[in-house]
TORDRENSE-615335 format. One record per residue (C-alpha): residue in three letters; residue number from 1; x, y, z. Coordinates in nm, 2 decimals. Layout:
N
residu:ALA | num:NUM | xx:X | yy:Y | zz:Z;
...
This chain:
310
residu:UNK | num:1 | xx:0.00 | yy:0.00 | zz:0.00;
residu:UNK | num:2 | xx:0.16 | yy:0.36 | zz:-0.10;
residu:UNK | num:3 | xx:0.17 | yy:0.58 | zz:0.21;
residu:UNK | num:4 | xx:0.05 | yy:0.93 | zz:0.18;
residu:UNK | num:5 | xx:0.28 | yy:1.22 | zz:0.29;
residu:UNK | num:6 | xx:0.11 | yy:1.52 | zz:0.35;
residu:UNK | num:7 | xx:0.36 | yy:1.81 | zz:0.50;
residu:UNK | num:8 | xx:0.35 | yy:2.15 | zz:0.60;
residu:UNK | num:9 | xx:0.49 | yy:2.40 | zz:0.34;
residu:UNK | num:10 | xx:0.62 | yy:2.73 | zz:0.29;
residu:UNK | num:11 | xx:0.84 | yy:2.96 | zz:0.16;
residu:UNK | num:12 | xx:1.13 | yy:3.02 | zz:0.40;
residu:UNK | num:13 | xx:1.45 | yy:2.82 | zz:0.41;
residu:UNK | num:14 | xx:1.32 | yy:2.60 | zz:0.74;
residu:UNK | num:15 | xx:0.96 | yy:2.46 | zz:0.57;
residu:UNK | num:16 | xx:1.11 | yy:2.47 | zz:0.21;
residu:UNK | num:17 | xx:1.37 | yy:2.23 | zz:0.33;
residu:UNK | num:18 | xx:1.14 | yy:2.01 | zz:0.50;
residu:UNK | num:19 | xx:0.92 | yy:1.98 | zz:0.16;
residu:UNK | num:20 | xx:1.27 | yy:1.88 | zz:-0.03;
residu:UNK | num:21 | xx:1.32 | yy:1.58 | zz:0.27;
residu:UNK | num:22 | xx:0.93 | yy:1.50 | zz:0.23;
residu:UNK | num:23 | xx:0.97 | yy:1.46 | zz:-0.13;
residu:UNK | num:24 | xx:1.28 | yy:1.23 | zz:-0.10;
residu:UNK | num:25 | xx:1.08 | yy:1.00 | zz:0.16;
residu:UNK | num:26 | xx:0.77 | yy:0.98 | zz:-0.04;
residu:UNK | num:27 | xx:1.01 | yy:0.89 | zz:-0.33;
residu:UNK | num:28 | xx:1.14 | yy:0.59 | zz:-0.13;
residu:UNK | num:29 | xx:0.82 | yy:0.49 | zz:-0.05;
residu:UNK | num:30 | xx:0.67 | yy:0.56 | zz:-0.35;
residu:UNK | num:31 | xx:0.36 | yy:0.75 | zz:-0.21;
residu:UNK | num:32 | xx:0.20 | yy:1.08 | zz:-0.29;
residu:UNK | num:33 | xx:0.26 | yy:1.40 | zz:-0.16;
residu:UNK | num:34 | xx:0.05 | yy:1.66 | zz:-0.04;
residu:UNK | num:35 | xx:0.17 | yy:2.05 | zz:0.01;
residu:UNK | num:36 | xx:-0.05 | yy:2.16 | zz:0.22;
residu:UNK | num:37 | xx:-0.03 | yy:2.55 | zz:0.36;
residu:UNK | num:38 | xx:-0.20 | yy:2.73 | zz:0.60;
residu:UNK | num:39 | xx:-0.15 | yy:3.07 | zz:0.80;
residu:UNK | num:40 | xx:-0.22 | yy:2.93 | zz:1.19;
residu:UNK | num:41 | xx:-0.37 | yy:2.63 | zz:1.35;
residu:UNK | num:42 | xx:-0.64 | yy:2.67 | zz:1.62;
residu:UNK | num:43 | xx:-0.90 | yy:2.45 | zz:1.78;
residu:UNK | num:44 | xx:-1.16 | yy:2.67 | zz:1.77;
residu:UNK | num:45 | xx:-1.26 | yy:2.90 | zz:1.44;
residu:UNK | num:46 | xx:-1.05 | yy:3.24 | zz:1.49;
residu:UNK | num:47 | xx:-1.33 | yy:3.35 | zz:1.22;
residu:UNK | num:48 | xx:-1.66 | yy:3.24 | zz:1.41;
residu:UNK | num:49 | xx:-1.67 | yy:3.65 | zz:1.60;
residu:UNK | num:50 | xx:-1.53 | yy:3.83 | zz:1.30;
residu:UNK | num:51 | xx:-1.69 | yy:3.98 | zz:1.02;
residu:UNK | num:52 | xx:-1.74 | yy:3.74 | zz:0.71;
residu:UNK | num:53 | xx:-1.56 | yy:4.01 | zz:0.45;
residu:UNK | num:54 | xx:-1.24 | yy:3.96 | zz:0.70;
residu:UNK | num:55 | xx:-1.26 | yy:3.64 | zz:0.62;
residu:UNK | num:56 | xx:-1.35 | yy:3.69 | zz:0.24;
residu:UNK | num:57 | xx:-0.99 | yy:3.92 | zz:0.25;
residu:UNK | num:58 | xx:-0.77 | yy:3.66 | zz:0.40;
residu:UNK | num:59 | xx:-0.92 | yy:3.34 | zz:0.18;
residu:UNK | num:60 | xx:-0.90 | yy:3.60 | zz:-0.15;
residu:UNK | num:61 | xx:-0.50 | yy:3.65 | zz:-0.06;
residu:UNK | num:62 | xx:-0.45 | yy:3.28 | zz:-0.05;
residu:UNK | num:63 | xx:-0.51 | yy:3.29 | zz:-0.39;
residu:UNK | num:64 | xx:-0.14 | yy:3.45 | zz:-0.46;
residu:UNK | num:65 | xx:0.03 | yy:3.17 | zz:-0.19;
residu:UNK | num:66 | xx:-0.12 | yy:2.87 | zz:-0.38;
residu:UNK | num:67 | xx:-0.01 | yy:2.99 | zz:-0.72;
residu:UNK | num:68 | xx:0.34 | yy:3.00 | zz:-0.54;
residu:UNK | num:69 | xx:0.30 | yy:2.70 | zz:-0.38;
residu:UNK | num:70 | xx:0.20 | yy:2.53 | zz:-0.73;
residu:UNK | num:71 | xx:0.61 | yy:2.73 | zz:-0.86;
residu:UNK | num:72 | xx:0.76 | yy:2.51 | zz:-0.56;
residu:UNK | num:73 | xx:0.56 | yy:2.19 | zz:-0.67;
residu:UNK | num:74 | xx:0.74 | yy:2.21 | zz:-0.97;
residu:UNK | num:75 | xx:1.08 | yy:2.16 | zz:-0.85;
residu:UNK | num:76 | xx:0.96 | yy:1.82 | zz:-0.68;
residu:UNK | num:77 | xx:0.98 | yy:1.51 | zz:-0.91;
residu:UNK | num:78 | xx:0.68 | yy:1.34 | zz:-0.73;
residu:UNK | num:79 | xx:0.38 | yy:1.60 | zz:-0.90;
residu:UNK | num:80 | xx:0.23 | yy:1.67 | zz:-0.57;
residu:UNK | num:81 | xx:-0.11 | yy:1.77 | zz:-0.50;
residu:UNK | num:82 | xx:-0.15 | yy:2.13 | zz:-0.32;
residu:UNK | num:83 | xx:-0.36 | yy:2.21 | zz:-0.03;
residu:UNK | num:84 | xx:-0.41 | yy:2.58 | zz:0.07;
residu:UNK | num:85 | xx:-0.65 | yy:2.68 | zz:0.39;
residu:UNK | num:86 | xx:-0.61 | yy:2.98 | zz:0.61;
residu:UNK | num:87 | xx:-0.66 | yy:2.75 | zz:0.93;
residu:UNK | num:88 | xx:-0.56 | yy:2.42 | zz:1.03;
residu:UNK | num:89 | xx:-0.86 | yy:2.34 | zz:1.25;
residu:UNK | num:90 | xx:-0.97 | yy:1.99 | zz:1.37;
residu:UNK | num:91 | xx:-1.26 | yy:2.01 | zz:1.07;
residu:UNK | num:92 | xx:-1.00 | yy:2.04 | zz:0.83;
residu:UNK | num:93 | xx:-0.73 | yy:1.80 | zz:0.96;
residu:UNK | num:94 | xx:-1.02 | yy:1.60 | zz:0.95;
residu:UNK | num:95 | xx:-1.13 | yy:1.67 | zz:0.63;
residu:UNK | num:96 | xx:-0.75 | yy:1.59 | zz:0.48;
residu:UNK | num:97 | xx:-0.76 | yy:1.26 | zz:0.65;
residu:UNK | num:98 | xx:-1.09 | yy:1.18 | zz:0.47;
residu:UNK | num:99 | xx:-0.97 | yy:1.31 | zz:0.12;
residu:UNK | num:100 | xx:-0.61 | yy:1.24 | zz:0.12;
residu:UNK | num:101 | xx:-0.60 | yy:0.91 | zz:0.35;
residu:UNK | num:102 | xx:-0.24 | yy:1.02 | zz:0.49;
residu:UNK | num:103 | xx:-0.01 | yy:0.80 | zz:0.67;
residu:UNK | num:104 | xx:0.17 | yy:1.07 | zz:0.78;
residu:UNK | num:105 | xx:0.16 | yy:1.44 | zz:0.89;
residu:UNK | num:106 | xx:0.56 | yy:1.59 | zz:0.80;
residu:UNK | num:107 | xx:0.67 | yy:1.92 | zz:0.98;
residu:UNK | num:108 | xx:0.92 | yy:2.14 | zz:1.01;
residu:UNK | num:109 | xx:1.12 | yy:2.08 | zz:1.39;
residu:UNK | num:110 | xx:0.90 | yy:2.29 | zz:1.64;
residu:UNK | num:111 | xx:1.02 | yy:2.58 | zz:1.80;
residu:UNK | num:112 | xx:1.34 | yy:2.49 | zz:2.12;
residu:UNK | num:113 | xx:1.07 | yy:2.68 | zz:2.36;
residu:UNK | num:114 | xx:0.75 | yy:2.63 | zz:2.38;
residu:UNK | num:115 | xx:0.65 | yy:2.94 | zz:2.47;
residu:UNK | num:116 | xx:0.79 | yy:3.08 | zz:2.12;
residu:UNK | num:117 | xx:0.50 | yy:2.98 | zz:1.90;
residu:UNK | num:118 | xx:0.53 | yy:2.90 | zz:1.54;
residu:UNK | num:119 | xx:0.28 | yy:2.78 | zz:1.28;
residu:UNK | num:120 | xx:0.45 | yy:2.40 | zz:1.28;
residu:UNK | num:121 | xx:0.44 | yy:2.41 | zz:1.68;
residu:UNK | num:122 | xx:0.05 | yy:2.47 | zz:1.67;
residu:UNK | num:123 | xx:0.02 | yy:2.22 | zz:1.38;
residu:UNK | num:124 | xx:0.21 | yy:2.01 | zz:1.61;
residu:UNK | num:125 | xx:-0.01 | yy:2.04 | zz:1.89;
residu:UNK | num:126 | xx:-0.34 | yy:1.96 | zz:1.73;
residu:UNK | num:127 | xx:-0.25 | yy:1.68 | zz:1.45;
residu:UNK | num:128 | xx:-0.07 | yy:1.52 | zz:1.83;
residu:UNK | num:129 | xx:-0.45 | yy:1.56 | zz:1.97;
residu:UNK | num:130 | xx:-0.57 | yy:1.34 | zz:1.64;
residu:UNK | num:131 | xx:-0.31 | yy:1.07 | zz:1.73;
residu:UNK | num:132 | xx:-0.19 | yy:1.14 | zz:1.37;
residu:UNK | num:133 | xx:0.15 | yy:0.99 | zz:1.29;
residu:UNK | num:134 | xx:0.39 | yy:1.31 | zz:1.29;
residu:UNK | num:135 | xx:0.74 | yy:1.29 | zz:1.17;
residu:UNK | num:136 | xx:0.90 | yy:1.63 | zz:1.27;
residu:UNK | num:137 | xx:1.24 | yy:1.76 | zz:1.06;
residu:UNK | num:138 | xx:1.52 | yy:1.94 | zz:1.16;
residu:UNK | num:139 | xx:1.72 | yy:2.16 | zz:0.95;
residu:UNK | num:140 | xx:2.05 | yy:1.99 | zz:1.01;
residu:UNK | num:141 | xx:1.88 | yy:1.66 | zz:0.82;
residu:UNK | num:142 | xx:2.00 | yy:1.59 | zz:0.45;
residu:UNK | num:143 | xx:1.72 | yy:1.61 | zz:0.22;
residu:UNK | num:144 | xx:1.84 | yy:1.44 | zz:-0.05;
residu:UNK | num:145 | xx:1.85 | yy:1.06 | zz:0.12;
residu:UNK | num:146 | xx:1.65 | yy:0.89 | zz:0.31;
residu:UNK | num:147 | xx:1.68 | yy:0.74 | zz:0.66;
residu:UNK | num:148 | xx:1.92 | yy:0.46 | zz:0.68;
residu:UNK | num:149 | xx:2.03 | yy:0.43 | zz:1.04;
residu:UNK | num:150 | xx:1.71 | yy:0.41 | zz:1.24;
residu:UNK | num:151 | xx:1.74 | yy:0.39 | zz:1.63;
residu:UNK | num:152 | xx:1.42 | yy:0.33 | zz:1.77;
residu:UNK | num:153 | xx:1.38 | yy:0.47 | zz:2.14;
residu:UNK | num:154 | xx:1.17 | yy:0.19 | zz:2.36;
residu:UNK | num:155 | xx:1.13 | yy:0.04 | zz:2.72;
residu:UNK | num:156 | xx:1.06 | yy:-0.24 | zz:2.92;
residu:UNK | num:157 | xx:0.70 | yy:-0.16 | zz:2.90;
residu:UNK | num:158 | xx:0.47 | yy:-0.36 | zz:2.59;
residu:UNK | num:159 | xx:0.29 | yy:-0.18 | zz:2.35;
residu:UNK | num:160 | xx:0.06 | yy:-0.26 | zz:2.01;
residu:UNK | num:161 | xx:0.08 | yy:0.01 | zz:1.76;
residu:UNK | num:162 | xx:-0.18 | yy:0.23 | zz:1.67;
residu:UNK | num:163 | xx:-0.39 | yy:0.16 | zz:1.41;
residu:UNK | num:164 | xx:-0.27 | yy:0.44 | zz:1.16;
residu:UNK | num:165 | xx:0.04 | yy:0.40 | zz:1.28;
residu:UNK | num:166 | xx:0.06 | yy:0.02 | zz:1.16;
residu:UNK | num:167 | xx:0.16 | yy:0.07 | zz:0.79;
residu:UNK | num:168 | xx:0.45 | yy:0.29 | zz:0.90;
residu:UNK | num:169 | xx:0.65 | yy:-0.02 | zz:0.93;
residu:UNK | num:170 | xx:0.71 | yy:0.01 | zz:0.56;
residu:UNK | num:171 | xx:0.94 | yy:0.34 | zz:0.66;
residu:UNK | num:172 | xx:1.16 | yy:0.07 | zz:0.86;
residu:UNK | num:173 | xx:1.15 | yy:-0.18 | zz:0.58;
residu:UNK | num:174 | xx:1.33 | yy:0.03 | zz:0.29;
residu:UNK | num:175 | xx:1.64 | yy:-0.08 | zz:0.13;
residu:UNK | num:176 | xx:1.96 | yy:-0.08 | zz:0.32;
residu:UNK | num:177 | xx:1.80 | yy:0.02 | zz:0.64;
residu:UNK | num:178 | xx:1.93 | yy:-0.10 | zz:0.96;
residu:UNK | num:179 | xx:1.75 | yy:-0.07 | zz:1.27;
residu:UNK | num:180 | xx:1.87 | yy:-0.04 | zz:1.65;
residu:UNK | num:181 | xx:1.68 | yy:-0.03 | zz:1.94;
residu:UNK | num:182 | xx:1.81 | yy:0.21 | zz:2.25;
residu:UNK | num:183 | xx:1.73 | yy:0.16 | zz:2.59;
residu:UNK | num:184 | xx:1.83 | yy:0.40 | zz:2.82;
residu:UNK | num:185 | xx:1.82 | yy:0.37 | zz:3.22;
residu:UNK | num:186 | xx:1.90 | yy:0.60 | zz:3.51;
residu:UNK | num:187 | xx:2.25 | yy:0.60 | zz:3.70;
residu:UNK | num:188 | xx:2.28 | yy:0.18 | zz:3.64;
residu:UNK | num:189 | xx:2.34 | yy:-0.06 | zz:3.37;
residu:UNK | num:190 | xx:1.99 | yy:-0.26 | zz:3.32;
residu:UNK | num:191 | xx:2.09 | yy:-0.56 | zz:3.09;
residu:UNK | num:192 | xx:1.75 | yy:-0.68 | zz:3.21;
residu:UNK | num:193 | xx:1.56 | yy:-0.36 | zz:3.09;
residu:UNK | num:194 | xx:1.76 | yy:-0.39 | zz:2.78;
residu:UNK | num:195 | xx:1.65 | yy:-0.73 | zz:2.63;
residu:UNK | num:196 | xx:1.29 | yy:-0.64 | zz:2.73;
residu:UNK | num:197 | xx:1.27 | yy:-0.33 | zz:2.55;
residu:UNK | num:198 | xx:1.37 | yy:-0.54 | zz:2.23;
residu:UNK | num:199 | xx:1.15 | yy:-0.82 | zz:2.32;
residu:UNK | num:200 | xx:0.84 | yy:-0.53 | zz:2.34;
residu:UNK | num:201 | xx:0.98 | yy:-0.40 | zz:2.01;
residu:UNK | num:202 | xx:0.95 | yy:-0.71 | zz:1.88;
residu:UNK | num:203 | xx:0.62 | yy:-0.86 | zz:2.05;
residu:UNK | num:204 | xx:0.44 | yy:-0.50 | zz:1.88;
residu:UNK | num:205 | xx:0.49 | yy:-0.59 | zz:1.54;
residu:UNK | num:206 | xx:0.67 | yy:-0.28 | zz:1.42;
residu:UNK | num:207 | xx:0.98 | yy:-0.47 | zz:1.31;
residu:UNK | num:208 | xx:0.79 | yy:-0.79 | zz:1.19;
residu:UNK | num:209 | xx:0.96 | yy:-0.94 | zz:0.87;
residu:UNK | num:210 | xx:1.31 | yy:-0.79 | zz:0.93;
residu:UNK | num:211 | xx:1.65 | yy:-0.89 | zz:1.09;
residu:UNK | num:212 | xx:1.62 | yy:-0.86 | zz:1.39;
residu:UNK | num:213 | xx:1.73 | yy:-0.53 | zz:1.53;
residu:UNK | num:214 | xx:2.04 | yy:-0.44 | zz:1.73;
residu:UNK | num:215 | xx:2.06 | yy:-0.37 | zz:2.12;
residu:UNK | num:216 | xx:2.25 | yy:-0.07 | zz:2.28;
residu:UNK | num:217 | xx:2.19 | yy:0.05 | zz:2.65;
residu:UNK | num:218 | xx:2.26 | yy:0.37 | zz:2.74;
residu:UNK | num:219 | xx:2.28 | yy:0.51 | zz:3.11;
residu:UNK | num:220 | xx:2.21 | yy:0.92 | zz:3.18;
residu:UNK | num:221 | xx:2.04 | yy:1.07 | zz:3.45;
residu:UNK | num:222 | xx:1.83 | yy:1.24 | zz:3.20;
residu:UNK | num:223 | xx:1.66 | yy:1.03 | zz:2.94;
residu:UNK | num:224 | xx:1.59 | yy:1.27 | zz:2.65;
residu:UNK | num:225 | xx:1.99 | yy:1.36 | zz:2.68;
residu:UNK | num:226 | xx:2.06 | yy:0.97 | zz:2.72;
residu:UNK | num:227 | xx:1.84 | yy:0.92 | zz:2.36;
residu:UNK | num:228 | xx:2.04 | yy:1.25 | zz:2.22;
residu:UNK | num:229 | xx:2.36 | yy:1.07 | zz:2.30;
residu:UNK | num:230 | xx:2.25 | yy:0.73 | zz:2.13;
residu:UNK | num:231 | xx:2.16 | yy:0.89 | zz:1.82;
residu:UNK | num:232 | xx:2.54 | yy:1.04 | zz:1.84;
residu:UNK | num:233 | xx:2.65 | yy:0.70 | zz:1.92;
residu:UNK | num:234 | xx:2.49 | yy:0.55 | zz:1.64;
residu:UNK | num:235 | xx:2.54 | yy:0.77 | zz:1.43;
residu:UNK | num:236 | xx:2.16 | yy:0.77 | zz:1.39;
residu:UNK | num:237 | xx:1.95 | yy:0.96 | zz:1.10;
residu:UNK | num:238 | xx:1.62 | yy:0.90 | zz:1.21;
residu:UNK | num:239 | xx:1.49 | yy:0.85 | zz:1.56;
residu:UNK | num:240 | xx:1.17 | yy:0.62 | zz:1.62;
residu:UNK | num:241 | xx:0.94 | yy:0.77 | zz:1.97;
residu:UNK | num:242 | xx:0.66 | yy:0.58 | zz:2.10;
residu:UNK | num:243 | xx:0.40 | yy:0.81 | zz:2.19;
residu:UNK | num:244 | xx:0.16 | yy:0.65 | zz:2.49;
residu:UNK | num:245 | xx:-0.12 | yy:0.77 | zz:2.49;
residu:UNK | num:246 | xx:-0.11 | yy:0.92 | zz:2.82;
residu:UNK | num:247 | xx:0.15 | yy:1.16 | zz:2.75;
residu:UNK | num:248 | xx:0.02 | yy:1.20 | zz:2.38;
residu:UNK | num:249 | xx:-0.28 | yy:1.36 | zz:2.50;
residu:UNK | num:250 | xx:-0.11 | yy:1.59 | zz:2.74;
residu:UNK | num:251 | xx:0.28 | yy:1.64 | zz:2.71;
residu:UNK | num:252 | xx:0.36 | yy:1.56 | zz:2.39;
residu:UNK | num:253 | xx:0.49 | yy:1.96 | zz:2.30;
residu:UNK | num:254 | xx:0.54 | yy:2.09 | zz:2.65;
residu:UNK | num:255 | xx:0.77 | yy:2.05 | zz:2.91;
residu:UNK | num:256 | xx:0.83 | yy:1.64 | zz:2.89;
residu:UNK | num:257 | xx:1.13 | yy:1.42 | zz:2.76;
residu:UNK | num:258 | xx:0.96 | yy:1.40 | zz:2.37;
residu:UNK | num:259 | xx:0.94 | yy:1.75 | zz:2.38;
residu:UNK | num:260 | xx:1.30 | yy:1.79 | zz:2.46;
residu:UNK | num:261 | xx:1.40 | yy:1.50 | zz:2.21;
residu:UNK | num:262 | xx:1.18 | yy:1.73 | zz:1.99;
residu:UNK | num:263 | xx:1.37 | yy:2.04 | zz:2.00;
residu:UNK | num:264 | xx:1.68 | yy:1.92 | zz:1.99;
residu:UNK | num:265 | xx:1.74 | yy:1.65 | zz:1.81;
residu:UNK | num:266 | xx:1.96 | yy:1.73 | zz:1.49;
residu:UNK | num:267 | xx:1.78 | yy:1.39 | zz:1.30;
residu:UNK | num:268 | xx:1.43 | yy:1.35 | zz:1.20;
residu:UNK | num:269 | xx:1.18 | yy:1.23 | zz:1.47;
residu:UNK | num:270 | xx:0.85 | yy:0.97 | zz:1.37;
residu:UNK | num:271 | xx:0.61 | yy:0.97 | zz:1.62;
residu:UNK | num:272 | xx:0.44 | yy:0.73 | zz:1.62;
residu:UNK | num:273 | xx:0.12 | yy:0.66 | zz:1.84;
residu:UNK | num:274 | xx:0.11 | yy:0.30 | zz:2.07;
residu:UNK | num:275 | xx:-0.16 | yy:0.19 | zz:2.30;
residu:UNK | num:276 | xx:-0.14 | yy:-0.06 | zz:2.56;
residu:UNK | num:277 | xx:-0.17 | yy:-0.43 | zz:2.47;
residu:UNK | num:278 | xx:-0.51 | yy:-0.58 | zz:2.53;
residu:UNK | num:279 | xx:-0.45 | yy:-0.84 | zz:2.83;
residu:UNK | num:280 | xx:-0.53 | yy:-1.21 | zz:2.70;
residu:UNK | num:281 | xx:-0.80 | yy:-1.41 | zz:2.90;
residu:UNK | num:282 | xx:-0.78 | yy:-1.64 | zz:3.14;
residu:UNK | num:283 | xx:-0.88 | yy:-1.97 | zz:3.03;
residu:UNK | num:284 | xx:-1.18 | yy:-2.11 | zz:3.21;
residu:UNK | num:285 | xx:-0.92 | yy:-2.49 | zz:3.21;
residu:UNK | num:286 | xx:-0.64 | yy:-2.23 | zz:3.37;
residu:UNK | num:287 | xx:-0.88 | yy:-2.11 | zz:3.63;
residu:UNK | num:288 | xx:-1.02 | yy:-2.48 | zz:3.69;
residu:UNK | num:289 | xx:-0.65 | yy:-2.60 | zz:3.79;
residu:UNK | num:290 | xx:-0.54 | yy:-2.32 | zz:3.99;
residu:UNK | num:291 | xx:-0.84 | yy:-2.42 | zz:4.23;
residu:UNK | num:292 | xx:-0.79 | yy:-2.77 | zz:4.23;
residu:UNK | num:293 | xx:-0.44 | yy:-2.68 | zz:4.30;
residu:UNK | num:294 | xx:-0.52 | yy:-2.44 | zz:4.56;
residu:UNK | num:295 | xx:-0.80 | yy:-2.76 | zz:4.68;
residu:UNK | num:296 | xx:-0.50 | yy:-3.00 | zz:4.68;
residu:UNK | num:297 | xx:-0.28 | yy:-2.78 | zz:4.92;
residu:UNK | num:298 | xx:-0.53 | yy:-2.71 | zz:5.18;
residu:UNK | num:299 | xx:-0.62 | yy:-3.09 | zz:5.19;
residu:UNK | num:300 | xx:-0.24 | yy:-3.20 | zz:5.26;
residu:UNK | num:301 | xx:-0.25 | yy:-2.95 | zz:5.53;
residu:UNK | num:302 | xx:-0.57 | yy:-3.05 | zz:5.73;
residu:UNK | num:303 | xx:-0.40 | yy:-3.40 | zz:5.65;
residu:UNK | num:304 | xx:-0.09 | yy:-3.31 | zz:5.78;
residu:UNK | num:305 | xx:-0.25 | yy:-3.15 | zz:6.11;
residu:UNK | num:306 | xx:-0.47 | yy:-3.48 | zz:6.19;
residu:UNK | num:307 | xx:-0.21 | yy:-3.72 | zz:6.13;
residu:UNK | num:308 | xx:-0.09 | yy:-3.89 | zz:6.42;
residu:UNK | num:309 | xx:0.27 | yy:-3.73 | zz:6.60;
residu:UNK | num:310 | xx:0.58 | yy:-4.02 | zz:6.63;
């Protein structure tokens, strides 16, 4: 199945570079591509207390940025289809999903501070609220080659992925790729921790069909520093986060170790959105045999109690 990029463009060096690496991905994968622009992103309608000719201005305007988008386009070998809304609300990232079908959202790296807000940090924050797929691009990344050393960042902890985050694996499965799982601990070595974090890798699916990956523990006090020195380490050009849900929904792009790894990581970061594996039921046989177990020791006892002393 060809997997549908769809990534935020524009005209400054930072976004135009991240359409050249979006093009060179989709490429690989041989997938579409979707430019899409907009001017802010908001979960509520910046337009719903205005006047409508405000509106009318700002939608007439973005006629002159999608005839430049349509120039920029044209220096893409993938004929990409171009996508131009003054807003990126929820209705409308909904609205691409439904059109475009896109297995992932590709942004330009978000801004080192939160608090300095930029069009791809807002993006961020409400395509994160979607659990879309979001790979996020730093300048420092060649655009011209796609990922070949991929570390994937994981814990002891199991995970399934997402549902749209499932043909994704195709990303891990290009030519030449070779993939290394990272766990990192705090202050001791955790051989232990290590082997389990590739067994979860494993158990999820994401790697399923490919050699299997390689180990490397790391120890730091802090764990986004710890992943920033594996991807040194490994000399690393794309870095694989699991996104929980719990810390999807609220930490994501604020003060948390993804948003660190975010800001500063000088490779691309996927994001890719896991859930908790489904616990598998207990058989009514298992439960029948634990009580006649449980039967079994409490009748050797009261045995043991009336039988006569030497």
């Amino acid at each position: 199945m060809a997997l549908t990029l769809v990534v935020f463009a524009g005209f400054y060096a930072t976004p135009r570079h991240t359409v050249h690496y979006a093009n060179t991905l989709a490429q690989a994968l041989y997938g579409p591509l979707v430019l899409l622009h907009v001017n802010r992103a908001s979960m509520f309608d910046p337009y719903a207390l205005m006047a409508e000719s405000y509106h009318q201005d700002e939608l007439n305007r973005q006629t002159d940025t999608a005839a430049a988008l349509y120039r920029l386009a044209e220096e893409l070998h993938t004929q990409p289809t171009v996508e131009v809304a003054t807003d990126l609300l929820p209705e409308v990232a909904h609205d691409l999903a439904t059109r475009h079908h896109p297995a992932l959202f590709v942004l330009s790296q978000p801004a080192a501070h939160p608090a300095d807000s930029s069009v791809a940090q807002g993006c961020a924050e409400l395509l994160r609220a979607g659990h879309f797929p979001l790979l996020l691009v730093p300048p420092t990344a060649p655009a011209d080659q796609p990922p070949r050393r991929i570390l994937i960042a994981a814990d002891r902890e199991p995970f399934n992925l997402a549902t749209n985050a499932q043909p994704l694996r195709q990303l891990l499965a290009l030519p030449g790729a070779v993939l290394t799982v990272a766990h990192v601990s705090s202050g001791v070595e955790d051989d232990a921790g290590c082997s389990a974090a590739l067994r979860a890798v494993q158990l999820s699916g994401l790697t399923t069909g490919l050699p299997t990956p390689g180990l490397r523990g790391y120890t730091h006090e802090s764990y986004a520093e710890g992943l920033l020195a594996a991807v040194q380490d490994t000399q690393a050009d794309l870095v694989v986060v699991l996104a929980r849900e719990r810390s999807y929904l609220g930490e994501l792009f604020h003060e948390s170790v993804t948003a660190r790894l975010l800001a500063h990581c000088p490779v691309p970061v996927l994001v890719l959105p896991v859930v908790a594996p489904t616990p598998a039921p207990v058989s009514a046989s298992a439960s029948e045999s634990d009580h006649f177990a449980i039967a079994a020791q409490l009748t050797n006892s009261v045995l043991a109690g009336l039988a006569p002393a030497n």
